[in-house]
C-alpha positions, -999 to 999 in steps of 0.1 A, spaced: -348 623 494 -313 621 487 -297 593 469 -275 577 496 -304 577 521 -330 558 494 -294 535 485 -293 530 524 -322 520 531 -326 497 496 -294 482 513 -312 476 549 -345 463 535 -330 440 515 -310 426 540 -340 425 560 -360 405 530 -330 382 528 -332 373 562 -363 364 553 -359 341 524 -335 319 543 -368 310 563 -385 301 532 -356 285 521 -355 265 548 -388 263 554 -408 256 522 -395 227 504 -402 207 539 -439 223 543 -444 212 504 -432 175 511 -402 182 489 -377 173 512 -383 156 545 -382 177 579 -366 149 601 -384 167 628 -374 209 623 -399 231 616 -416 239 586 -438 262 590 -433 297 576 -448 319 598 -445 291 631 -431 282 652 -403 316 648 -363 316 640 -347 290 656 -316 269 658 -324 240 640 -294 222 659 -308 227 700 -338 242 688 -329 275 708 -351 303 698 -333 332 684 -337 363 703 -337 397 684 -302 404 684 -294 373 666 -312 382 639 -297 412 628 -289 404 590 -252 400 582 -239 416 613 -254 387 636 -237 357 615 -204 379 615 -205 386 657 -215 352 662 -186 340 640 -213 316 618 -225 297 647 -254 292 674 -248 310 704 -261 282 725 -243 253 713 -221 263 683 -238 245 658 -217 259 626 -249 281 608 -246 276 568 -226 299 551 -259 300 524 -273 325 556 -248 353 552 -247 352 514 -283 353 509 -286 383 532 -260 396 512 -273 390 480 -308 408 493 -288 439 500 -274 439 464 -310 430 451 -323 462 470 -302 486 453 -305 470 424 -345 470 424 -344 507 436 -319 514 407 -338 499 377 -375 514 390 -390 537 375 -423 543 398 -435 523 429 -456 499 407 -425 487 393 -406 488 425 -428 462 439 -429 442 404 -390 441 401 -385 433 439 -406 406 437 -393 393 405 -357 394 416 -363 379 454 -383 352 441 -358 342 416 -335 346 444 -355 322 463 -356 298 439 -319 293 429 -313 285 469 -338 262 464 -333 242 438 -291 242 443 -297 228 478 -322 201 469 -331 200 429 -365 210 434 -385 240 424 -414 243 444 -449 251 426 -456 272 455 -435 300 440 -431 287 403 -470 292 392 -472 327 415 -442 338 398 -458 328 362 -495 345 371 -478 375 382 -455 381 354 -491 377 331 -511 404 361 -477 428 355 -475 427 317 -505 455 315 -481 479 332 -458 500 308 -427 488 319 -433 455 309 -436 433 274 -472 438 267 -498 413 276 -502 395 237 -459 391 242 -467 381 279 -490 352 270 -472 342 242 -439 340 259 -458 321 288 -470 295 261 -442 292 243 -416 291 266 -437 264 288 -451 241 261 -417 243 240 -399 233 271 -424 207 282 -422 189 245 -387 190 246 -387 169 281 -412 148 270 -393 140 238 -363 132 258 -381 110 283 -395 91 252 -364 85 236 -337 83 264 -363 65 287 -352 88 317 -363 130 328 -341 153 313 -362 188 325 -380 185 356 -415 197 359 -400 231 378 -380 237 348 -408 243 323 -429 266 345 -397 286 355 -395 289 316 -428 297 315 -426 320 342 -394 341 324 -417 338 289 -441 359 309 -418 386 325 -397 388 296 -419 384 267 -413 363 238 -391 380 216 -370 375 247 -371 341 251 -341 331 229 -315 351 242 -329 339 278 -323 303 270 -289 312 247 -278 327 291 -292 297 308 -278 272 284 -242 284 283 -237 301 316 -253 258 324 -225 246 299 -192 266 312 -206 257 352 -201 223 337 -165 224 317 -155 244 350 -167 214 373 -147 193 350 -118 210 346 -119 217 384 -108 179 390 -144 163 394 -145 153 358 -167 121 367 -188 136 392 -198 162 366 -200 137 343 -224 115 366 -244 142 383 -280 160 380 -272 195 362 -299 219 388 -306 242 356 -331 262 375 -302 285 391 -291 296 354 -325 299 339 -328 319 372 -304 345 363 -309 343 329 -344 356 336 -330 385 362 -305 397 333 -330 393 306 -356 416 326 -328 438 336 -316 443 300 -353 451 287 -356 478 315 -322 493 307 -334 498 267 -371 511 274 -356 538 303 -324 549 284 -322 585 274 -331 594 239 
C-alpha cells in the first residue's frame, strides 16, 4: 500500500477516533460521578450525539469530524448553541495521533498498543484540564495494559514494566502523603499517582526520571507563562491540573524509546 494512502487513512481514522473521545470526554466524568450531569447525558454508548444545549440529535452529516464544526461555523444547527472549541481540536489532535501511531509502529501489535496509549492519554489531558479529575475508569486500564504490553518486543520488558509500575506509583503516592502530613492539605491527587504508575509501566523504569524531569518543567514554564501572562495571582492561587504534562511527558517518553530501539544500525 502506498504511503500517502496508509497516511490518509491514519489521518481519517483518527479523526474518526477523535470524534469519539469528545463523547467520552463529555461523557465519562458525569457517568463516574466526577462531575455532575445537571440533566445531559452520560451515558457512552446511550442515548447517541446530541446537542447538549436543545437536546437535538445530531444527524449523520453533523458528525463528520472537523469538516462538520467548520460548515456549521462551531455551532448547533438547531439553535446555535456555540459548540466548544475543545471539539474541533480534539478531532484534530486524533488526526495528528493517527499518523503519528502509524509512523512509530512497527507491526499491528504495536499499532494497537501505541494507539491506545496515545488516545487514552489524549483522553485524559481533556479530562483532567476541563475538570481536575482523572477518572479510574481509564487510569487503572491504562496501568494493566501497559504491564499485559510489556511482553511484546517493542516495549521495556516485563521485570522494567513492574518496576516502573511500583516505583513510579508508590514514590509518587509517599510523596503526596508526605505533603498532606506536613502542609495539612493534597498536593497530588489520587489520579496523579496511577497516571505515574501507569507511564512507570509503558515506559519502564529507567525511564521514569526523564518522564518526571518533562512533566515537572513543561508544569513549571506553563506556570511562569501564566504569570508573566498578567494572571500572576490567579496562577499563584490556583490548582496546577499536572495530569496534562505527566500526559505528554508519557507520549514523548514512549515515543523516544521507540525512536532508539527502531533506528537503523
Amino acid at each position: 500500500m502506498a504511503d500517502w494512502v496508509l497516511y490518509g487513512a491514519a489521518l481519517l481514522v483518527g479523526a474518526l477516533l477523535g470524534s469519539f473521545l469528545n463523547v467520552v470526554i463529555s461523557r465519562l466524568p458525569r457517568s463516574a460521578g466526577l462531575v455532575e450531569a445537571e440533566g445531559r447525558p452520560s451515558g457512552l454508548a446511550y442515548p447517541p450525539s446530541q446537542c447538549e444545549a436543545c437536546g437535538r440529535r445530531l444527524r449523520p452529516f453533523d458528525l463528520i469530524p472537523v469538516l462538520s464544526y467548520i460548515l456549521l461555523r462551531g455551532r448547533c444547527r438547531t439553535c446555535g448553541a456555540e459548540i466548544g472549541i475543545r471539539h474541533l481540536l480534539v478531532e484534530i489532535g486524533g488526526s495528528l495521533l493517527g499518523v503519528a501511531t502509524v509512523y512509530l509502529a512497527p507491526s499491528a501489535l504495536a499499532l494497537a498498543a501505541i494507539g491506545i496509549l496515545f488516545f487514552m492519554l489524549l483522553a485524559l489531558t481533556v479530562i483532567d484540564a476541563e475538570t481536575g479529575f482523572l477518572p479510574d475508569r481509564l487510569t487503572l486500564p491504562l496501568l494493566a495494559l501497559g504491564l499485559g504490553f510489556s511482553f511484546a518486543p517493542f516495549t521495556p520488558s516485563p521485570v522494567q514494566s513492574f518496576i516502573g509500575a511500583l516505583v513510579g506509583g508508590g514514590g509518587l503516592w509517599l510523596l503526596a502523603f508526605a505533603y498532606r502530613l506536613f502542609r495539612g492539605r493534597e498536593g497530588l491527587g489520587g489520579g496523579d499517582v496511577k497516571l505515574v504508575a501507569a507511564g512507570g509501566a509503558w515506559c519502564g523504569a529507567v525511564a521514569l526520571p526523564a518522564l518526571l524531569l518533562i512533566a515537572s518543567v513543561t508544569g513549571l514554564l506553563f506556570a511562569l507563562f501564566q504569570m508573566v501572562g498578567g494572571r500572576k495571582e490567579r496562577a499563584l492561587s490556583a490548582e496546577l491540573r499536572f495530569g496534562p504534562f505527566l500526559c505528554a511527558a508519557i507520549a514523548l517518553t514512549y515515543t523516544a524509546e521507540l525512536l532508539e530501539l527502531f533506528a537503523p544500525g
